[in-house]
Backbone as CSV, one residue per row, in Angstrom:
resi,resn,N_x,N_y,N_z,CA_x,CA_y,CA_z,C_x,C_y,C_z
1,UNK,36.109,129.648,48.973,36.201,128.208,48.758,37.564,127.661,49.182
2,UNK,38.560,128.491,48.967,40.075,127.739,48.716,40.249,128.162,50.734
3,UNK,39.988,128.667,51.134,40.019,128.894,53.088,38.668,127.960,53.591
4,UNK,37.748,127.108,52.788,37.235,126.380,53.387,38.088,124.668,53.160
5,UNK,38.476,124.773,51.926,39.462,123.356,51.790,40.491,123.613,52.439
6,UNK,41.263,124.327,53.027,41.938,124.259,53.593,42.071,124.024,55.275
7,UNK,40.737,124.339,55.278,39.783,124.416,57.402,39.382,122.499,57.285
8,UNK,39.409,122.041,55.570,38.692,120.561,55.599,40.266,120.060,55.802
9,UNK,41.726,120.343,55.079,42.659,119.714,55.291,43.002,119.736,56.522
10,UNK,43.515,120.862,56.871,43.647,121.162,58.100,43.147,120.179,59.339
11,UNK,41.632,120.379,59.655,40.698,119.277,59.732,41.369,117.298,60.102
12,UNK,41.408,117.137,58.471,42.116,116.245,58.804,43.495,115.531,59.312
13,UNK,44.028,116.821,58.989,45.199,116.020,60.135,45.738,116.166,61.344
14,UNK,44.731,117.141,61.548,44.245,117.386,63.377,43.761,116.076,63.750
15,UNK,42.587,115.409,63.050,42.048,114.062,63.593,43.261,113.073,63.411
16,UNK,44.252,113.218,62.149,45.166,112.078,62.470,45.611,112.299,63.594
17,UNK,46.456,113.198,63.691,47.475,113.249,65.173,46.420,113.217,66.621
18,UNK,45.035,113.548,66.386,44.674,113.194,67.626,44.581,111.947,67.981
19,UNK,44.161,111.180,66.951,44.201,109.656,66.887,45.341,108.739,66.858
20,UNK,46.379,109.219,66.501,47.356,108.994,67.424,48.098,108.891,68.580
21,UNK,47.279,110.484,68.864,47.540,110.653,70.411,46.905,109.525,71.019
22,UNK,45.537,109.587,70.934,44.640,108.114,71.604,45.013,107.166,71.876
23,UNK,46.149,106.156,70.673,46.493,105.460,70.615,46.979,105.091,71.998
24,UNK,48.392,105.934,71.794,49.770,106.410,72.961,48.933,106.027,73.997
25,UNK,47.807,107.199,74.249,47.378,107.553,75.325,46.493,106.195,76.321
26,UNK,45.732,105.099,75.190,45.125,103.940,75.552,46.457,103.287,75.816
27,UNK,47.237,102.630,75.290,48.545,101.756,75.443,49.336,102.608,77.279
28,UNK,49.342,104.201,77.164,49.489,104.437,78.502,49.169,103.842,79.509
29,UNK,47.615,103.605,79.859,46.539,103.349,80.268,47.009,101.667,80.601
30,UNK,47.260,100.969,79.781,47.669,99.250,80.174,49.160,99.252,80.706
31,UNK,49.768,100.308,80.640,51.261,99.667,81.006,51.095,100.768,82.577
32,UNK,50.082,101.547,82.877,50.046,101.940,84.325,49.001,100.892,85.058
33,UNK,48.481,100.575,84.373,47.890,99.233,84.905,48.659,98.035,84.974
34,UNK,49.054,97.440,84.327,50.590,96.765,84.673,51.434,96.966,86.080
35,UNK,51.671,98.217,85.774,52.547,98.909,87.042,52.250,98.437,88.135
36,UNK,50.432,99.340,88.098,49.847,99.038,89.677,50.025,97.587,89.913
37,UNK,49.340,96.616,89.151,49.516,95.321,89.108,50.558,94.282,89.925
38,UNK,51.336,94.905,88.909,53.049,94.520,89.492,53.364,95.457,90.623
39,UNK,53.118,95.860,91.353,53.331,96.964,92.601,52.411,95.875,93.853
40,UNK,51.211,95.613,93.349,50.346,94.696,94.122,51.132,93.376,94.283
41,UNK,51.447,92.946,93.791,51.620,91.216,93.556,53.178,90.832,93.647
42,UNK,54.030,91.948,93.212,55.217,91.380,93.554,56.231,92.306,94.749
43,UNK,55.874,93.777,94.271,57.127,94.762,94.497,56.339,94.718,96.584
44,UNK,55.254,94.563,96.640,54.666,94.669,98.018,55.221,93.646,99.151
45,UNK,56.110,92.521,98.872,56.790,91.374,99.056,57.913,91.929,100.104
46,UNK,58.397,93.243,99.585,59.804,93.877,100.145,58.824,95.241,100.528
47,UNK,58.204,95.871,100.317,57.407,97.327,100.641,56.684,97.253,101.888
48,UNK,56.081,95.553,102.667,55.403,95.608,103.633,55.762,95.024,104.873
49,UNK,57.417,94.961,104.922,58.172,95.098,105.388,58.532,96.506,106.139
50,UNK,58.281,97.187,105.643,58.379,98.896,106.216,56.933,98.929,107.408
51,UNK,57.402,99.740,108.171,56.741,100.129,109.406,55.479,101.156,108.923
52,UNK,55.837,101.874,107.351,55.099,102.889,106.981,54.259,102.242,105.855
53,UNK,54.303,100.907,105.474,53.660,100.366,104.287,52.196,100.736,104.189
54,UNK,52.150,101.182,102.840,50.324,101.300,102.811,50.000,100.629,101.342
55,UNK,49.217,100.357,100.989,48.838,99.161,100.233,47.787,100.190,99.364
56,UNK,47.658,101.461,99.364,46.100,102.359,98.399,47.294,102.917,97.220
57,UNK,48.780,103.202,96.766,49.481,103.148,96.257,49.030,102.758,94.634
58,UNK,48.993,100.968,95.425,48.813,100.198,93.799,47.962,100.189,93.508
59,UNK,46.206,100.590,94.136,45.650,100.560,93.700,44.657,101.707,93.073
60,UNK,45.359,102.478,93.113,45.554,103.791,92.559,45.784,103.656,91.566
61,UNK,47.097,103.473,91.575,47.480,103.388,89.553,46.571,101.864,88.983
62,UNK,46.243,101.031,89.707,45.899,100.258,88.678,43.776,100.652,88.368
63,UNK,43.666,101.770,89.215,42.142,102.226,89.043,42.727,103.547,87.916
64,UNK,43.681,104.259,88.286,44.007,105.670,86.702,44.097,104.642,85.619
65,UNK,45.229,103.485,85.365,45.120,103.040,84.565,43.850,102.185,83.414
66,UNK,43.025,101.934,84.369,41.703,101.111,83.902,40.935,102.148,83.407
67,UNK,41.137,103.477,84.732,40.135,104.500,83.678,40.634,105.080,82.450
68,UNK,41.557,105.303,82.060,42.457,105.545,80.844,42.091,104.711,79.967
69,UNK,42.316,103.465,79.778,42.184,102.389,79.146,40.741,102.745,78.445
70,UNK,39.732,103.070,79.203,37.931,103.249,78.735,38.177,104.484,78.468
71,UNK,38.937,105.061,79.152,38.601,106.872,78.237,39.566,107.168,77.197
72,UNK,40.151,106.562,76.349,41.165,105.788,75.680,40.141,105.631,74.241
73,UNK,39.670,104.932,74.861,38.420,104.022,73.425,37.207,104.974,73.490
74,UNK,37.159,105.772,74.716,35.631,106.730,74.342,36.248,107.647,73.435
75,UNK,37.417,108.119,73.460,38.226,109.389,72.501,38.182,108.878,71.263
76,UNK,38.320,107.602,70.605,38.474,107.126,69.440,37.050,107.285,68.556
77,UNK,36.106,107.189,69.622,34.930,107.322,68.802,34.420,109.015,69.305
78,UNK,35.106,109.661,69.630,34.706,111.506,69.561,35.711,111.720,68.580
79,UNK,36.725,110.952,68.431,37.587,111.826,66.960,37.088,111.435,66.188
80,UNK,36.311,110.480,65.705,35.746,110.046,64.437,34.224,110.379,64.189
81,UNK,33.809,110.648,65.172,32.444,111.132,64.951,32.505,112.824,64.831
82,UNK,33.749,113.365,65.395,33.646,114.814,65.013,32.551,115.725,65.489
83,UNK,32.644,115.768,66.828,31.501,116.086,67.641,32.015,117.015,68.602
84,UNK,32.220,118.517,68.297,32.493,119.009,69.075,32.186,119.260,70.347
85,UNK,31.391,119.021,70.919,30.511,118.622,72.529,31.684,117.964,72.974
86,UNK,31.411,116.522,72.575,31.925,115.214,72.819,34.103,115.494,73.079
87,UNK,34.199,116.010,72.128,35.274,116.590,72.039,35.849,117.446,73.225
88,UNK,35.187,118.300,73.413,35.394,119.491,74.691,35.592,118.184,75.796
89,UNK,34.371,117.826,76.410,33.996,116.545,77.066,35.568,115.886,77.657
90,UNK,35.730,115.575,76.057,37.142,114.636,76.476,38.402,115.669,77.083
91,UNK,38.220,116.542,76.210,39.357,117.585,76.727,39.318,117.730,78.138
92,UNK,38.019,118.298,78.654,37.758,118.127,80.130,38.079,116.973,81.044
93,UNK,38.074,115.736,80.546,38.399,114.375,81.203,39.680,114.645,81.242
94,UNK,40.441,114.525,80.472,42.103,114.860,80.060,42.747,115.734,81.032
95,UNK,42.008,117.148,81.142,42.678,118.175,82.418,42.779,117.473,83.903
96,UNK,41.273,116.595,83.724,41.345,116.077,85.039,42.370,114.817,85.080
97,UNK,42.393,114.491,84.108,43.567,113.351,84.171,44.521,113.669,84.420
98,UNK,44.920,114.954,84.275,46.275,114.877,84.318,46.737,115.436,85.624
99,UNK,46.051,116.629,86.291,45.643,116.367,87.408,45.753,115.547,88.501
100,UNK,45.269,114.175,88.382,45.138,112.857,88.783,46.715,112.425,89.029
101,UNK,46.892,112.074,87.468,48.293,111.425,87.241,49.448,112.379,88.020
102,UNK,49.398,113.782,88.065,50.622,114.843,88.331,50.815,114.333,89.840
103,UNK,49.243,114.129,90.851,49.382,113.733,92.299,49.850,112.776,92.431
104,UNK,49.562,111.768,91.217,49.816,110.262,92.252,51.244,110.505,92.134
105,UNK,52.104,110.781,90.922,53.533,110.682,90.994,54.294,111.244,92.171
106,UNK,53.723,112.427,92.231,54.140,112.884,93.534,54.429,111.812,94.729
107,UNK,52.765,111.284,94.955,52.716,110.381,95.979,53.699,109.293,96.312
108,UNK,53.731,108.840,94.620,54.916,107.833,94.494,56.065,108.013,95.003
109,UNK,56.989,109.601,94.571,58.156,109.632,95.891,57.508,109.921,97.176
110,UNK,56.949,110.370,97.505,56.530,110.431,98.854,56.557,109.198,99.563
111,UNK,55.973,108.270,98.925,55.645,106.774,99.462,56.604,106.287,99.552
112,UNK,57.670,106.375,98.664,59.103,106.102,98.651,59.994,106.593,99.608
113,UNK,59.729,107.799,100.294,60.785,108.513,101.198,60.125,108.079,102.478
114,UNK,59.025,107.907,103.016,57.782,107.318,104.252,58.672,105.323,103.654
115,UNK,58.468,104.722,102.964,58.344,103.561,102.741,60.367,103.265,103.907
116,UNK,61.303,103.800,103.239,62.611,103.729,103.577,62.684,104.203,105.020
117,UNK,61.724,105.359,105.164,61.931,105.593,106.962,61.432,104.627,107.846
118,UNK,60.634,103.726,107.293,60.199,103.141,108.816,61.163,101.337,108.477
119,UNK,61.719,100.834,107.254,62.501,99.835,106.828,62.897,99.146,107.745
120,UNK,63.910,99.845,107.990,65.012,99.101,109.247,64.008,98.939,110.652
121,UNK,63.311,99.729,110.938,62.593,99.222,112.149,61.956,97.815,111.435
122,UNK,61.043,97.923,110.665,59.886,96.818,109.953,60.828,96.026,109.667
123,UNK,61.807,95.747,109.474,62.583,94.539,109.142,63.337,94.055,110.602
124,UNK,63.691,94.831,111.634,64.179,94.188,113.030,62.646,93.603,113.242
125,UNK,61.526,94.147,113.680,60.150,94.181,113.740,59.803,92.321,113.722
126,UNK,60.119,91.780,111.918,59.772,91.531,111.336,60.519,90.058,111.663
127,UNK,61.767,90.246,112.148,62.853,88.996,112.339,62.819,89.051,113.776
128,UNK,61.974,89.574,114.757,61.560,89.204,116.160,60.477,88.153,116.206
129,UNK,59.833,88.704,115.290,58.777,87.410,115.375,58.745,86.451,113.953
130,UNK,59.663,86.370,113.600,59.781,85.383,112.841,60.096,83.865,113.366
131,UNK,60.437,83.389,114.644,60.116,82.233,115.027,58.285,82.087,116.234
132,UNK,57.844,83.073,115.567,56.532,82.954,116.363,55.757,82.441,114.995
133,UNK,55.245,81.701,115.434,54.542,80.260,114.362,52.858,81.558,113.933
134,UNK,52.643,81.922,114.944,51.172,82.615,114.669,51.387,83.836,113.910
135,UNK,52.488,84.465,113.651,53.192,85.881,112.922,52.709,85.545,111.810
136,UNK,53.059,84.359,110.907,52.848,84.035,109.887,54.015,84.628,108.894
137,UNK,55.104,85.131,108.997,55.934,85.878,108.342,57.374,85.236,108.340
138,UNK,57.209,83.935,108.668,58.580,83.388,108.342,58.773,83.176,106.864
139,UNK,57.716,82.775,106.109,57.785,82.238,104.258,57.979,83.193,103.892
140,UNK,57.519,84.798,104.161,57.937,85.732,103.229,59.448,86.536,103.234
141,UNK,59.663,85.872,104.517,60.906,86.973,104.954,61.878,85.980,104.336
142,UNK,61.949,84.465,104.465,62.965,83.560,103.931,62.601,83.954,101.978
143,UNK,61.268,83.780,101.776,61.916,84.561,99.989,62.343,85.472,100.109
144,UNK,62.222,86.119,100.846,62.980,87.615,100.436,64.409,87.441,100.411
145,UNK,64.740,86.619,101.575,66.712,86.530,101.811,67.129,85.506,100.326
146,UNK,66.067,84.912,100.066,66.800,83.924,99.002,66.412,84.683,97.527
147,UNK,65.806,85.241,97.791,65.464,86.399,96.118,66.765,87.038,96.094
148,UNK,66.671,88.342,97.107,67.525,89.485,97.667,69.168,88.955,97.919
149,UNK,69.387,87.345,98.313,70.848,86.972,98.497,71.242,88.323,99.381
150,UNK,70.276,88.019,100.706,70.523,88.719,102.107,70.630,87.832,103.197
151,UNK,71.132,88.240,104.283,70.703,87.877,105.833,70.437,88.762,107.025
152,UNK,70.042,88.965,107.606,69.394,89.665,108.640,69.279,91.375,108.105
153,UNK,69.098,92.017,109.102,68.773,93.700,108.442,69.848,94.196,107.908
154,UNK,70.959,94.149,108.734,72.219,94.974,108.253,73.493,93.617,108.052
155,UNK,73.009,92.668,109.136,74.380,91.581,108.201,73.780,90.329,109.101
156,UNK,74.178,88.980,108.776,73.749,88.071,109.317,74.193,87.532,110.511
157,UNK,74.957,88.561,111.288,75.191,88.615,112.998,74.003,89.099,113.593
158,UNK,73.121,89.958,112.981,71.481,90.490,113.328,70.740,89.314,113.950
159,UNK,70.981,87.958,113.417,69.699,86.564,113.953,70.562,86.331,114.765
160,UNK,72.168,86.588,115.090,72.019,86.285,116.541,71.677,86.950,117.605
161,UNK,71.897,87.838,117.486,70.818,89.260,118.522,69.660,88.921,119.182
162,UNK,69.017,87.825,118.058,67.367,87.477,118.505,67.583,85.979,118.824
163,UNK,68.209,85.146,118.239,68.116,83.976,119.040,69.826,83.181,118.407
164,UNK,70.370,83.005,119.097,72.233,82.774,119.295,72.111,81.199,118.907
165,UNK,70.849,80.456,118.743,70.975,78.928,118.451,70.818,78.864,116.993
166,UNK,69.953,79.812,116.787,69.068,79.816,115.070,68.943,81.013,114.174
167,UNK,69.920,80.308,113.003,70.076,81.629,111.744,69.400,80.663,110.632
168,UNK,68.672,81.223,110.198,67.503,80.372,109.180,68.170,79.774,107.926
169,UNK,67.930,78.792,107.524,68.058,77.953,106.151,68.115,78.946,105.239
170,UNK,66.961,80.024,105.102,67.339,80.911,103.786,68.258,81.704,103.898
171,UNK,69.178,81.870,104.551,70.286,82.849,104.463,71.860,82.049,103.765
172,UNK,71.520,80.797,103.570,72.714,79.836,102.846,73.061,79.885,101.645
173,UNK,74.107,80.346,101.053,74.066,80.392,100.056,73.983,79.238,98.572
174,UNK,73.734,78.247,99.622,73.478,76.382,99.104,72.820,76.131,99.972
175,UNK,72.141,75.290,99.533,71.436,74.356,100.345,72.624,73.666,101.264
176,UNK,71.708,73.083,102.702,72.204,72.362,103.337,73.504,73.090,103.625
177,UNK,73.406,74.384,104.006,75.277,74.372,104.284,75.105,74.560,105.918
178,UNK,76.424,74.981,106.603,76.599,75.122,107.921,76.010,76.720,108.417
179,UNK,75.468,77.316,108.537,74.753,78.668,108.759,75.542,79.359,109.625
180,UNK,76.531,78.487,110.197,77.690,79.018,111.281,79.002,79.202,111.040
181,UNK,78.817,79.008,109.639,80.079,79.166,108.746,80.062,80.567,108.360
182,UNK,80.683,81.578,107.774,80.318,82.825,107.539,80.629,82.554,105.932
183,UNK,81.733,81.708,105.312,81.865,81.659,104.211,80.589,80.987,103.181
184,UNK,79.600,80.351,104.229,78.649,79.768,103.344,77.407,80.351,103.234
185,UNK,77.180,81.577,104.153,75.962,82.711,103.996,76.032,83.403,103.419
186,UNK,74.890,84.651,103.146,74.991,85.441,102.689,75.506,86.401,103.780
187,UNK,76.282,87.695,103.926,76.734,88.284,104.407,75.963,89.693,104.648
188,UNK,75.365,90.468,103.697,74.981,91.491,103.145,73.458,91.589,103.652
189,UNK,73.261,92.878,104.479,71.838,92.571,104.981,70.694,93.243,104.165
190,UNK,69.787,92.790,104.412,68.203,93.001,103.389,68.008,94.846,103.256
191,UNK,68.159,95.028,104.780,68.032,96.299,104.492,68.618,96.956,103.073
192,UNK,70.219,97.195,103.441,70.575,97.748,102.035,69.863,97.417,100.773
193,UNK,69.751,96.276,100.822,69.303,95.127,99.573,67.938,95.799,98.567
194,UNK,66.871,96.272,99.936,65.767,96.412,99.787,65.707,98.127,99.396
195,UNK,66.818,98.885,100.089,66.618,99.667,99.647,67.464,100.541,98.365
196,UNK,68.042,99.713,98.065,68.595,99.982,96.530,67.462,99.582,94.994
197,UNK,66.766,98.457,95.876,65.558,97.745,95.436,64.355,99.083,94.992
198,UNK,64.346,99.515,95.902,63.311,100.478,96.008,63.522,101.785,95.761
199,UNK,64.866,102.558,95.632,65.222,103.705,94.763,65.050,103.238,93.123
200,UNK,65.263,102.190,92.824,65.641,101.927,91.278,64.757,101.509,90.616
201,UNK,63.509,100.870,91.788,62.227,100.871,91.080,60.780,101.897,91.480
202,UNK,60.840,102.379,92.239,59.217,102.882,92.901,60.027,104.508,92.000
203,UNK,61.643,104.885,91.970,62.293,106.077,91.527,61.414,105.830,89.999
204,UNK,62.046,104.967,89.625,61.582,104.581,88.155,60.125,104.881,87.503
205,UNK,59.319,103.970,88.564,57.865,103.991,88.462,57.465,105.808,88.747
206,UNK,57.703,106.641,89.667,57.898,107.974,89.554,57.977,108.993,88.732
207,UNK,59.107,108.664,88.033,59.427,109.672,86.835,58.470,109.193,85.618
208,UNK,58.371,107.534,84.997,56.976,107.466,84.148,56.142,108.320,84.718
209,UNK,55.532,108.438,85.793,54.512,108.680,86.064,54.705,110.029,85.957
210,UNK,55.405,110.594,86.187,55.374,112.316,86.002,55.413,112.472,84.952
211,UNK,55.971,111.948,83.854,56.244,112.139,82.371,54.702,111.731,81.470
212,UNK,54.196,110.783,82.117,52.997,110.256,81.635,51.684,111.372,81.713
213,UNK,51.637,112.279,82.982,51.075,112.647,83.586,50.815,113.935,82.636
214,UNK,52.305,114.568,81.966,52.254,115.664,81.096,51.492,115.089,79.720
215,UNK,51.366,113.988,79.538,50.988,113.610,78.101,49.770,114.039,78.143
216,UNK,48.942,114.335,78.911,47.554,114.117,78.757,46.724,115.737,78.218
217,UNK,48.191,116.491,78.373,48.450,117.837,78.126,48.043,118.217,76.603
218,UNK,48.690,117.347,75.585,48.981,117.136,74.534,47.617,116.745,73.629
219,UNK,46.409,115.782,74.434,45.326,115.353,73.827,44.664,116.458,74.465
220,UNK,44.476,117.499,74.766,44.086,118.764,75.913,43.884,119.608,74.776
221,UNK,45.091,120.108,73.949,45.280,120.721,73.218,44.667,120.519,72.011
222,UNK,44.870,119.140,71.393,45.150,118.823,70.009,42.713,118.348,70.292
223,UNK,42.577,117.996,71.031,40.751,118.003,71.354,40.216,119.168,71.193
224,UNK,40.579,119.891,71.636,40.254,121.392,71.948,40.484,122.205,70.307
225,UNK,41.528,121.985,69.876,41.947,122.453,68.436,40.753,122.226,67.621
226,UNK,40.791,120.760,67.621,39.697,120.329,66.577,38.381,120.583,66.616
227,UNK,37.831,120.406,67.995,36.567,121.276,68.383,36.867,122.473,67.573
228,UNK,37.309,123.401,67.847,37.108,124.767,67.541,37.142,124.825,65.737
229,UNK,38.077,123.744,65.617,38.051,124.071,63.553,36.673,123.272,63.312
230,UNK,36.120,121.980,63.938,35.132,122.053,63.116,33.748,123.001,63.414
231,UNK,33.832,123.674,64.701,32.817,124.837,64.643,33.342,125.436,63.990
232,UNK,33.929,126.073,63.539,34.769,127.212,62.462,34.425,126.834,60.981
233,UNK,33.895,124.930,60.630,34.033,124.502,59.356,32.274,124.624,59.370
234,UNK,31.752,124.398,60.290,30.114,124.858,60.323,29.736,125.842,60.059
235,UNK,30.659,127.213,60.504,30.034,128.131,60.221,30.415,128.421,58.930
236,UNK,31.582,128.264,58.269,32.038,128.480,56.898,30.941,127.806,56.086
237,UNK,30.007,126.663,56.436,29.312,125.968,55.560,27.674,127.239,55.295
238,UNK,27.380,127.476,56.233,26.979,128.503,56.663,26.669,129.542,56.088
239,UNK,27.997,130.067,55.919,28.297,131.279,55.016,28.046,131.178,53.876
């Protein structure tokens, strides 16, 4: 009797901490969705600029994250229903998750070291045809100099290279100033800009992701545990 109350305590605070884990593990799930999100909509502004830009990145993490999010809330109802099947099940989802998550991080520096090699070309690239009306890439490249407080790739002698009459409005550090003044531009070119930009965030987004990637390790274990005690509490009933 006293080794079966103890397989029932036991028991329960295996389900707390797994249900905790869940928690973590759903809240994971929205802030890598976030990520991708914000990777789509803002950080891609300065990323597609590169000669090597690929755009399946964000939507990667924001498809791991969505599936997390649902396999998140399917775990909440296998820890409470206490279903060892269901349980294994998840454990199995989890290996593969993590799996999942261990590649994309990878990918993430990868994309990061490919994203910086082709830069400086995609940004000369990018300010050749920026007075070609059909490019369509003059609005993004002028936010970028007025976000970034840049001018041309490496310094704002670069727009005269390409045309000696015209250095663009967004490179002023005021409105309306003289663009032929050097004291009233920005000096400092995008390149650097972009890529300090992009060690400190896609680096960032990286290491979550590798760190995230081990968590899934943790509900692997603690699923698997509980499976096995409550077959262990069946057969004690059993006995």
């Amino acid at each position: 009797m006293t080794l079966r109350f103890q397989t029932i305590a036991t028991m329960a605070c295996m389900k707390s901490f797994l249900m905790a884990f869940n928690f973590i593990f759903w809240l994971s799930g929205i802030i890598i969705l976030i990520i991708g999100i914000w990777m789509k909509v803002d950080l891609h502004k300065y990323t597609e600029m590169s000669t090597k830009f690929s755009n399946i990145i964000p939507y990667v993490l924001i498809a791991i994250g969505a599936f997390i999010f649902l396999i998140g809330t399917f775990a909440c109802c296998c820890t409470l229903k206490g279903q060892p099947g269901l349980l294994y099940i998840y454990g199995g989802i989890l290996a593969a998750i993590f799996v999942l998550e261990l590649g994309c991080s990878f990918s993430v520096y990868t994309y990061r070291a490919d994203l910086m090699e082709g830069l400086d070309e995609g940004i000369t690239n990018a300010m050749n045809n920026y007075y070609n009306e059909t490019a369509n890439i003059s609005d993004d490249f002028d936010e970028m100099q007025l976000t970034l407080k840049c001018c041309g790739s490496h310094n704002a002698s670069d727009w005269l290279n390409i045309n000696p009459s015209k250095i663009p409005a967004s490179c002023c550090i005021r409105e309306n100033c003289d663009v032929y003044d050097e004291t009233q531009i920005f000096q400092e070119g995008c390149y650097e800009k972009i890529i300090n930009f992009l060690k400190t965030n896609i680096g960032g987004i990286g290491l979550v992701a590798m760190v995230v990637a081990i968590f899934p390790l943790v509900g692997l274990i603690l699923s698997c545990s509980l499976a096995r005690l409550l077959n262990k509490h069946k057969y004690e009933q059993m006995s």
